[in-house]
DOVOMI-298122 format. One record per residue: residue number from 1; x, y, z of N, C-alpha, C, O in turn. Coordinates in Angstrom, 1 decimal. Example, Ala and Ser with C-alpha at 12.3 -4.5 7.8 and 13.67 -1.06 7.14 Angstrom:
<pts>
+-----+--------+--------+--------+--------+--------+--------+--------+--------+--------+--------+--------+--------+
! pos !    n_u !    n_v !    n_w !   ca_u !   ca_v !   ca_w !    c_u !    c_v !    c_w !    o_u !    o_v !    o_w !
+-----+--------+--------+--------+--------+--------+--------+--------+--------+--------+--------+--------+--------+
!   1 !   13.2 !   -5.7 !    7.8 !   12.3 !   -4.5 !    7.8 !   13.2 !   -3.3 !    7.8 !   14.2 !   -3.3 !    8.5 !
!   2 !   12.8 !   -2.2 !    7.1 !   13.7 !   -1.1 !    7.1 !   12.9 !    0.0 !    7.9 !   13.4 !    1.1 !    8.0 !
+-----+--------+--------+--------+--------+--------+--------+--------+--------+--------+--------+--------+--------+
</pts>
This chain:
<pts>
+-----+--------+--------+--------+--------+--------+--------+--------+--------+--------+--------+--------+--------+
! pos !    n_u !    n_v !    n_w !   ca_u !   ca_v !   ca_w !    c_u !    c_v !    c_w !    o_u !    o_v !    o_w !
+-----+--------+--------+--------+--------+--------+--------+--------+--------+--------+--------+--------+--------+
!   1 !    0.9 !   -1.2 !    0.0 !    0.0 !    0.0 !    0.0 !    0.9 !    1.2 !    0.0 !    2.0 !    1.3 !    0.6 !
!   2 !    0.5 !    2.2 !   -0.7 !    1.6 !    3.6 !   -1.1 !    1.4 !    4.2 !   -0.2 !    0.2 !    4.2 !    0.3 !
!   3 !    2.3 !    5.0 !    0.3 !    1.8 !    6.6 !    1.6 !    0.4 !    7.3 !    1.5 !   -0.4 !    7.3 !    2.4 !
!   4 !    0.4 !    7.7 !    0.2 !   -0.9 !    8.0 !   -0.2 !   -1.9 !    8.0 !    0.5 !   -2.4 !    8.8 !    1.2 !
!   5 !   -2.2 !    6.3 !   -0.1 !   -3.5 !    5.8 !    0.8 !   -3.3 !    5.2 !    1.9 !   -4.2 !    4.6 !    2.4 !
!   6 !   -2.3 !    5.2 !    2.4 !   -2.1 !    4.9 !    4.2 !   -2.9 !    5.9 !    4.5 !   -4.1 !    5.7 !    4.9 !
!   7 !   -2.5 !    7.3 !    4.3 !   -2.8 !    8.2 !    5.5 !   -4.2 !    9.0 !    4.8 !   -4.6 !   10.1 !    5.3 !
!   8 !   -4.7 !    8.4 !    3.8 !   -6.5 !    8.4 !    4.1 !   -7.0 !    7.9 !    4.2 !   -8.2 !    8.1 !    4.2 !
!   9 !   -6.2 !    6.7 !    4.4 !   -7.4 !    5.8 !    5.4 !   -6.7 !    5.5 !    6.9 !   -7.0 !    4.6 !    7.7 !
!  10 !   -5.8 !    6.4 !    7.1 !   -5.6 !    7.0 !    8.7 !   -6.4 !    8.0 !    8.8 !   -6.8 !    8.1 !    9.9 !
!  11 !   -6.9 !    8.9 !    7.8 !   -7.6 !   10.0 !    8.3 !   -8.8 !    9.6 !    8.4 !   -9.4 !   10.3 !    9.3 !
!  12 !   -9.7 !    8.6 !    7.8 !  -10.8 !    8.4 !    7.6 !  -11.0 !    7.7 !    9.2 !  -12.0 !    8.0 !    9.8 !
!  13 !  -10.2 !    6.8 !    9.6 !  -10.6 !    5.9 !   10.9 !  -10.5 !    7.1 !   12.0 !  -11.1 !    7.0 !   13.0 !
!  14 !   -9.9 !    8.0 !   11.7 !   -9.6 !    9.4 !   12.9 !  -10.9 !    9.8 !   12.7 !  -11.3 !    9.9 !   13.9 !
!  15 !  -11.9 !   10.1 !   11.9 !  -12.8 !   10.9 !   11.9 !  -14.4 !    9.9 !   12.1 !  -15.6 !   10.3 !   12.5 !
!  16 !  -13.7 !    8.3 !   11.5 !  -14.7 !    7.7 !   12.4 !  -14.9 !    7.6 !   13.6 !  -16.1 !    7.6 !   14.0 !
!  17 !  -13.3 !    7.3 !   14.7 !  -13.0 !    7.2 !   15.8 !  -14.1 !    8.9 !   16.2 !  -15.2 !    8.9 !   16.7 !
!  18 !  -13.5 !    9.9 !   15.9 !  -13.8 !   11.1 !   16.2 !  -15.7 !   11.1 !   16.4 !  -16.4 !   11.4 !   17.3 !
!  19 !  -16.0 !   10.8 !   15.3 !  -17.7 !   10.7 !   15.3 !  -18.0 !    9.9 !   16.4 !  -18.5 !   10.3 !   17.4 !
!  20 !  -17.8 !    8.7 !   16.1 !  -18.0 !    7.5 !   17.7 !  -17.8 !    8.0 !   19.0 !  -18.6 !    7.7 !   19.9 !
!  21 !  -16.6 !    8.8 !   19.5 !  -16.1 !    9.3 !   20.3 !  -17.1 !   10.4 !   20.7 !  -17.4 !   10.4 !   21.9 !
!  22 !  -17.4 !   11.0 !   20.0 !  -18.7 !   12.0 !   20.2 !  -20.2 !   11.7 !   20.6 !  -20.9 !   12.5 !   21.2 !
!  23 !  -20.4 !   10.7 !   20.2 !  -21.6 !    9.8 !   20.1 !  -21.4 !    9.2 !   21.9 !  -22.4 !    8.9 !   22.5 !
!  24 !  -20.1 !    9.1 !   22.6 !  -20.4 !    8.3 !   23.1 !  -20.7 !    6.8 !   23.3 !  -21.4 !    6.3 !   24.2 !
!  25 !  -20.1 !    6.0 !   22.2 !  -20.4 !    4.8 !   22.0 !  -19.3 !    3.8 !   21.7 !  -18.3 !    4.6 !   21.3 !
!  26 !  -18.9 !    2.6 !   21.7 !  -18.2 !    1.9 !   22.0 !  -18.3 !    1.4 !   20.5 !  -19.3 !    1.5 !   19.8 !
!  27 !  -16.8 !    0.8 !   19.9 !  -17.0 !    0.0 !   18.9 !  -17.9 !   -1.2 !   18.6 !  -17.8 !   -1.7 !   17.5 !
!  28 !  -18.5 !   -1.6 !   19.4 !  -19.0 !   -2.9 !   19.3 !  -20.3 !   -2.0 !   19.3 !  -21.2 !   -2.8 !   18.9 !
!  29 !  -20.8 !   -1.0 !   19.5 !  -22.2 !   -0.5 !   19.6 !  -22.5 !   -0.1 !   17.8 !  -23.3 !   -0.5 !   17.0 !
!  30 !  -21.1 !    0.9 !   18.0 !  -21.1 !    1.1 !   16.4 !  -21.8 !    0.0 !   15.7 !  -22.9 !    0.0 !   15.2 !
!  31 !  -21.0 !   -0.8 !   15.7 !  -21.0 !   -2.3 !   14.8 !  -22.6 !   -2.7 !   14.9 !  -23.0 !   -3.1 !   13.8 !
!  32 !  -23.4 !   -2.7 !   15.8 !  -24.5 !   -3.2 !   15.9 !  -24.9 !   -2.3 !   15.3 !  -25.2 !   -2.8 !   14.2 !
!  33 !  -25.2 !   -0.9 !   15.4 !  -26.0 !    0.2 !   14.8 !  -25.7 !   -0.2 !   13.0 !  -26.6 !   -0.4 !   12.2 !
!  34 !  -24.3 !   -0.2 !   12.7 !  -23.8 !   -0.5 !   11.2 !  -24.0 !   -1.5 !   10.5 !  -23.9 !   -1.5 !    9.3 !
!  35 !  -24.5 !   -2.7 !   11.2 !  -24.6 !   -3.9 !   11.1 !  -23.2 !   -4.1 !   10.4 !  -23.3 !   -4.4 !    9.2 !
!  36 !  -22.1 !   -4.1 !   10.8 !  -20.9 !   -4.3 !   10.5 !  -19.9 !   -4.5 !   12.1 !  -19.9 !   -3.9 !   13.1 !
!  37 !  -19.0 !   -5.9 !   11.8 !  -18.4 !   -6.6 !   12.9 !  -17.5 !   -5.7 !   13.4 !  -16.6 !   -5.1 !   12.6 !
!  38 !  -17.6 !   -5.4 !   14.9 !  -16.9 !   -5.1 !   16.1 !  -15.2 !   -4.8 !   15.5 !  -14.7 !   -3.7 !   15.3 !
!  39 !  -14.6 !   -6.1 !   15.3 !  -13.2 !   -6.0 !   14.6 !  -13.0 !   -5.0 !   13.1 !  -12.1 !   -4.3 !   12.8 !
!  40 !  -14.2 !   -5.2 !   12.5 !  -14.4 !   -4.4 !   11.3 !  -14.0 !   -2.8 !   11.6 !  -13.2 !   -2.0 !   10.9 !
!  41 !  -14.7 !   -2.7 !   12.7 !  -14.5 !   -1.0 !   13.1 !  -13.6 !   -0.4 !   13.4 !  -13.2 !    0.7 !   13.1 !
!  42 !  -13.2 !   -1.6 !   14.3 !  -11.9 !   -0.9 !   14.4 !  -10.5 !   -1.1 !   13.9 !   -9.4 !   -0.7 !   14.3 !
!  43 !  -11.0 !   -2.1 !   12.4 !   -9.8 !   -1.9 !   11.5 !   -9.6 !   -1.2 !   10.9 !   -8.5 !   -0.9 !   10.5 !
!  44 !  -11.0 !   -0.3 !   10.5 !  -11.4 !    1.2 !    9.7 !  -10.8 !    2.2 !   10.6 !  -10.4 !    3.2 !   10.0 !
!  45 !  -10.7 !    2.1 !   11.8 !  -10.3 !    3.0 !   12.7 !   -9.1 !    3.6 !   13.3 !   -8.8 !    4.6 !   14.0 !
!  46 !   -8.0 !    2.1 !   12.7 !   -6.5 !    2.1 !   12.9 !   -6.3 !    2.2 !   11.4 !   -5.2 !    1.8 !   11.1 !
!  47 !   -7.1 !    2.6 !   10.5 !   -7.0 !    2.7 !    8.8 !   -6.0 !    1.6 !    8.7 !   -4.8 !    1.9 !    8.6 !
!  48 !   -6.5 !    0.3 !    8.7 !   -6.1 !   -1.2 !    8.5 !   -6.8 !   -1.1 !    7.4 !   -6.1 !   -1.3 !    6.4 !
!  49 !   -8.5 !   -1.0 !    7.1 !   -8.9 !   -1.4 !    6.3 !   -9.5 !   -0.4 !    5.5 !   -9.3 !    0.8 !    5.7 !
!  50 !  -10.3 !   -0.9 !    4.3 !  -10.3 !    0.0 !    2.8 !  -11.9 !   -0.4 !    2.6 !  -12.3 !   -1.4 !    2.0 !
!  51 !  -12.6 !    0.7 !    3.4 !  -13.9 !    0.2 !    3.7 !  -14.4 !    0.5 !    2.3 !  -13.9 !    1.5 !    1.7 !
!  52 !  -15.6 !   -0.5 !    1.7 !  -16.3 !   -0.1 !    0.5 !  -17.1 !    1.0 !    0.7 !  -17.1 !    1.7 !    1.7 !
!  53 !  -18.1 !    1.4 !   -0.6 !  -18.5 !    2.5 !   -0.5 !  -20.3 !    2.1 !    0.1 !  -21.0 !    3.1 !    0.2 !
!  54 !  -20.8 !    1.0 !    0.4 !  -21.5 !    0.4 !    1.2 !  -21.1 !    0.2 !    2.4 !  -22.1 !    0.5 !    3.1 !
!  55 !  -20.2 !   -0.2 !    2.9 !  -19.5 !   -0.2 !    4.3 !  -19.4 !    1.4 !    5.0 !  -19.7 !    1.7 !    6.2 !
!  56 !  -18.8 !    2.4 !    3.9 !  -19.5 !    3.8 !    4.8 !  -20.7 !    4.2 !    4.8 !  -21.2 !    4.8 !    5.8 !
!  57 !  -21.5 !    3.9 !    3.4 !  -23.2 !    4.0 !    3.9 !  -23.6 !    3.4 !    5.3 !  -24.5 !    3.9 !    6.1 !
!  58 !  -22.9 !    2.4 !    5.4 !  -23.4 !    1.9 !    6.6 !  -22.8 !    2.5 !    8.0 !  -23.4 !    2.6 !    9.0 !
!  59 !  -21.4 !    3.0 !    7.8 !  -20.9 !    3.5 !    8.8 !  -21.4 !    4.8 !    9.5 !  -21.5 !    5.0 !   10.7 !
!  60 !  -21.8 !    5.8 !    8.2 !  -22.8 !    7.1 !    8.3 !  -23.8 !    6.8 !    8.7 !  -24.1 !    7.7 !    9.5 !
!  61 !  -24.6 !    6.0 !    8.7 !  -25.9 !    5.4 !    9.0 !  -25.8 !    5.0 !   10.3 !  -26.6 !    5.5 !   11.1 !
!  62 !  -24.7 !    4.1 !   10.7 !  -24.5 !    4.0 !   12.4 !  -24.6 !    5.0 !   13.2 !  -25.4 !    5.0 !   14.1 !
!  63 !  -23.5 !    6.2 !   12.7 !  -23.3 !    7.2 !   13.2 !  -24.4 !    8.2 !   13.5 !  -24.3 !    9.1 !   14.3 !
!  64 !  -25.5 !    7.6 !   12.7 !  -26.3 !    8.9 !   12.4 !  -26.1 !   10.4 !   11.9 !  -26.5 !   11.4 !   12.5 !
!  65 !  -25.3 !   10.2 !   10.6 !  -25.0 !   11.3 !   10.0 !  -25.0 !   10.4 !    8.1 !  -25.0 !    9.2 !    7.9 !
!  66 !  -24.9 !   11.3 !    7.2 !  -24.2 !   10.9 !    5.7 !  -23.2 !   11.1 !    5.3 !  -22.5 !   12.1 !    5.6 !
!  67 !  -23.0 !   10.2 !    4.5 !  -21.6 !   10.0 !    3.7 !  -20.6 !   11.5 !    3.7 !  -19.5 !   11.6 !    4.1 !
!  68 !  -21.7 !   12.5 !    3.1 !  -20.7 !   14.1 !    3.1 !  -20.5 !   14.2 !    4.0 !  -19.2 !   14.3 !    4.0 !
!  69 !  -21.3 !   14.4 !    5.4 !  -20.8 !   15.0 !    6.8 !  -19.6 !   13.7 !    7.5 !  -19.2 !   14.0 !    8.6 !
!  70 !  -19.2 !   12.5 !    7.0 !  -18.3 !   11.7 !    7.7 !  -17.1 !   12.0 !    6.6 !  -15.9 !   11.7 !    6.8 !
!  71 !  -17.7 !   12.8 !    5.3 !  -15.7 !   12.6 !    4.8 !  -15.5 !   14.0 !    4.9 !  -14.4 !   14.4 !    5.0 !
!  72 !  -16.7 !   15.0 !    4.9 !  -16.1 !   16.2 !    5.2 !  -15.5 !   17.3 !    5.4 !  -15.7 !   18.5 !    5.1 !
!  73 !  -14.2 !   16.6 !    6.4 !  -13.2 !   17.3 !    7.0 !  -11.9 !   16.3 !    6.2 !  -10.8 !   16.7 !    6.2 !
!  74 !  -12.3 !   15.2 !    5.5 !  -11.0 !   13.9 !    5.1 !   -9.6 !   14.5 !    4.6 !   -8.6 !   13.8 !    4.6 !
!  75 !   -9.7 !   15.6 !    4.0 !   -8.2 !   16.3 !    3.2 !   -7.6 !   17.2 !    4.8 !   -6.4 !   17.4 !    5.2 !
!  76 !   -8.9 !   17.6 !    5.6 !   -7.8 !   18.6 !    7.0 !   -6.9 !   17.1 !    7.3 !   -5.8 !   16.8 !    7.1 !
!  77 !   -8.1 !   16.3 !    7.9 !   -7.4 !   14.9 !    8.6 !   -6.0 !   14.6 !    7.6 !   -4.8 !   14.8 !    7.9 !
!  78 !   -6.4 !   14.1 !    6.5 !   -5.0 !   13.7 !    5.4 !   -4.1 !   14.6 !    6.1 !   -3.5 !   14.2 !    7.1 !
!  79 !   -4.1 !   16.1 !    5.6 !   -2.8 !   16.9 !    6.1 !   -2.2 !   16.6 !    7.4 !   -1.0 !   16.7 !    7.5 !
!  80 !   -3.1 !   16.3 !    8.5 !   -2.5 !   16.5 !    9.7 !   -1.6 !   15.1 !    9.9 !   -1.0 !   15.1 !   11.0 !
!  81 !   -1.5 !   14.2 !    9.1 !   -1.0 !   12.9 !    8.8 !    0.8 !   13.3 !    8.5 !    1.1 !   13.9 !    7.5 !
!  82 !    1.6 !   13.0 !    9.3 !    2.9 !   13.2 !    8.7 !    3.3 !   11.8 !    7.8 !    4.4 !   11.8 !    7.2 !
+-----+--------+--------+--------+--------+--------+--------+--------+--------+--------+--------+--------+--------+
</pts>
């Protein structure tokens, strides 16, 4: 995997962590709300993983927010990535 996309999909798990973190809620809650597994989340969340573009429908949907309002901020996050 190139630098590139390491560090947007570090930025992306920062801003899901960040949403969840706000919510108040536990990875494994997420996952029930997303209908997506516990481990799942928090591979998106250590940007291990390369969530599809159904896997963020779902993740926005957990969150109780859309797709725009969870990538949003994704180029501030990118930058703040050394």
């Amino acid at each position: 995997m190139n630098g590139a996309k390491k560090k947007i999909l570090a930025a992306l798990g920062q801003l899901v962590k960040q949403r969840r973190v706000a919510l108040k809620i536990s990875q494994e809650e997420l996952g029930l709300r997303a209908n997506l597994d516990r481990t799942y989340i928090s591979g998106v969340e250590r940007g291990l993983r390369n969530p599809s573009l159904t896997a963020l429908t779902s993740l926005a949907s957990g969150l109780g927010i859309t797709i725009a309002n969870l990538l949003d901020n994704l180029e501030i996050e990118v930058e703040k990535i050394e």
